[in-house]
C-alpha positions as CSV (number, residue, x, y, z in Angstrom):
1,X,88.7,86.7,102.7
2,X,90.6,83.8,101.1
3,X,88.2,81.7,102.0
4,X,84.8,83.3,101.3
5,X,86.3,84.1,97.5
6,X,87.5,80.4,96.5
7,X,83.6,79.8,98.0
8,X,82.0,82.3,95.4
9,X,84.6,80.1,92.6
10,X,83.6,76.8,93.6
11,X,87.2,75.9,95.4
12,X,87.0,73.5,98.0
13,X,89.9,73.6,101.0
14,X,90.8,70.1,100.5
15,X,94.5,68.5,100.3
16,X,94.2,69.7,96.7
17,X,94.0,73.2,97.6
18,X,95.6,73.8,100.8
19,X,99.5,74.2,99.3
20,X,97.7,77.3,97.0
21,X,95.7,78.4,99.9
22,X,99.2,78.3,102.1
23,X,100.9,79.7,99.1
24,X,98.5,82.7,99.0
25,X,98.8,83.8,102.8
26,X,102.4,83.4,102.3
27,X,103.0,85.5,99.3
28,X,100.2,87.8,100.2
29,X,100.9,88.1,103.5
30,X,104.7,87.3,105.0
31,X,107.7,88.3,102.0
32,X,106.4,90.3,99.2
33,X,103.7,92.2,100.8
34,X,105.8,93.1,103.9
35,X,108.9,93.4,101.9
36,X,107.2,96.0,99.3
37,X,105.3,98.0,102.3
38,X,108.5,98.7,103.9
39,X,110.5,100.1,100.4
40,X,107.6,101.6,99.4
41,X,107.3,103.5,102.4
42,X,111.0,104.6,102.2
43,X,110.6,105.9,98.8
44,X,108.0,108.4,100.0
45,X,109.4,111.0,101.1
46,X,108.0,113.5,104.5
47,X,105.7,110.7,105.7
48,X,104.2,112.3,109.4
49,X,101.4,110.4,109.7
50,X,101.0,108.7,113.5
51,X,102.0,104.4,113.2
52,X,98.2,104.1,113.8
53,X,97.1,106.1,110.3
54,X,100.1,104.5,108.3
55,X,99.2,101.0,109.9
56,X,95.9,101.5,108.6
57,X,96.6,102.4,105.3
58,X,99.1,99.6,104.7
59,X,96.2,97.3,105.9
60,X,93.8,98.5,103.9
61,X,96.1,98.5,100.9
62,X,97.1,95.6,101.5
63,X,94.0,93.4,101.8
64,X,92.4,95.5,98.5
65,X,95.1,94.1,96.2
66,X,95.5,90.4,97.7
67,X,91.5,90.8,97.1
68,X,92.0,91.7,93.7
69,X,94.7,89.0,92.8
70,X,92.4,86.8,94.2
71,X,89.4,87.3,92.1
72,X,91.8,87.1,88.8
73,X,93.4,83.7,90.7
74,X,90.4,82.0,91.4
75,X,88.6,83.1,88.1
76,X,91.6,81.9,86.2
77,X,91.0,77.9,87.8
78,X,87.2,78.3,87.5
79,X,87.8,78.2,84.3
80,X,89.8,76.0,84.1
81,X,92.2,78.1,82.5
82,X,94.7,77.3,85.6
83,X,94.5,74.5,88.5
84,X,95.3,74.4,92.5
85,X,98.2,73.6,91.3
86,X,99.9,75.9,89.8
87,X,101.7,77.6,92.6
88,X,104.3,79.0,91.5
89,X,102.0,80.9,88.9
90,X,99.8,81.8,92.0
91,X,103.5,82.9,93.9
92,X,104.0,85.6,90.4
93,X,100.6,86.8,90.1
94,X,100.7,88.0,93.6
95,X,104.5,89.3,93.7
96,X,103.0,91.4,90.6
97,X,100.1,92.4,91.5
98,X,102.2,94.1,95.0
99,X,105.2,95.2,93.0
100,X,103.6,97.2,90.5
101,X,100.7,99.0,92.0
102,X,101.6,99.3,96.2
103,X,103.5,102.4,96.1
104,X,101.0,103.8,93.7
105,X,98.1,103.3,95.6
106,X,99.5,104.0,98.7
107,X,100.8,107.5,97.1
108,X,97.1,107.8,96.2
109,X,95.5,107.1,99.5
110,X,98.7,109.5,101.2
111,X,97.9,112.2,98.9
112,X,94.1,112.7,100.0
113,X,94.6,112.5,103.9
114,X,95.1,115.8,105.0
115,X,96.2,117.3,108.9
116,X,92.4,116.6,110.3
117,X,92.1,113.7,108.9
118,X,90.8,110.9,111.0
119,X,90.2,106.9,111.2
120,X,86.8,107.6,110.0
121,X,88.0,109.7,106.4
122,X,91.0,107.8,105.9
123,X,88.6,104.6,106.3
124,X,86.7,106.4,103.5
125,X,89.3,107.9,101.5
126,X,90.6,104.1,101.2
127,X,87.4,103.1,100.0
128,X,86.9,105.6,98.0
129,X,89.9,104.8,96.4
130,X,89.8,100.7,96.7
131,X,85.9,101.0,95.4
132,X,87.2,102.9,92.2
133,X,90.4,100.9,91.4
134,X,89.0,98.5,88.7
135,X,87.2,101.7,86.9
C-alpha cells in the first residue's frame, strides 16, 4: 500500500525516501498502532468475538487509517508543502491519526457485527464503514 500511494504522488523509493518509508511501517505498523489496538481493546468492554473476527477487524482498521494518513502525507510533499524529510512530522501525523480515531472506529465496526455475523459481513461492514469515513 505504501508503495502504490507514494506511486500515485510521484515519490520515488530512493535513499531520499527510504528513512520516511521505514518511518511509516514503523509508526504505522510496530508502536503506535499495536500499542493503541491493545488499550483500545481493553477499554471496550464484553468483547466475545472469536481472535479470528477481532484479528480481522483490527486489520482492517488498521490498514484504513495508515491509508488515510497516507494520502494526507504524501499530498502534503507533493505539494511541496512538506519533504521526505520531515520524519518526525510523518512520526505525529500517524501517532494522531491512530490515537484519536482507532477506538472510534473500531467501536463503530464492533457495534454492527451481530451473533451471525461472518468473515464475509464483517468484510463488508468494514467497508461499509472504511468506504464512508471521509463523508
Amino acid at each position: 500500500m505504501i508503495n502504490a500511494l507514494a506511486k500515485i504522488y510521484e515519490i520515488n523509493r530512493d535513499e531520499k525516501s527510504k528513512q520516511l518509508f521505514n518511518s511509516i511501517i514503523e509508526a504505522g505498523t510496530v508502536g503506535t498502532v499495536a500499542k493503541t489496538a491493545l488499550s483500545s481493546l481493553k477499554a471496550i468492554p464484553g468483547i466475545n468475538l472469536a481472535a479470528s473476527a477481532l484479528n480481522a477487524i483490527v486489520a482492517g482498521v488498521i490498514m484504513s487509517l495508515l491509508g488515510e494518513a497516507l494520502i494526507y502525507i504524501f499530498e502534503k510533499i507533493y505539494l511541496g508543502e512538506k519533504s521526505v524529510a520531515d520524519i518526525d512530522w510523518v512520526t505525529k501525523i500517524i501517532e494522531s491519526k491512530f490515537s484519536s480515531q482507532f477506538t472510534d472506529k473500531f467501536k463503530l465496526v464492533l457495534d454492527r457485527i451481530t451473533d451471525n455475523s461472518d468473515k464475509y459481513n464483517i468484510a463488508q461492514i468494514i467497508t461499509d464503514i472504511f468506504g464512508n469515513s471521509s463523508k
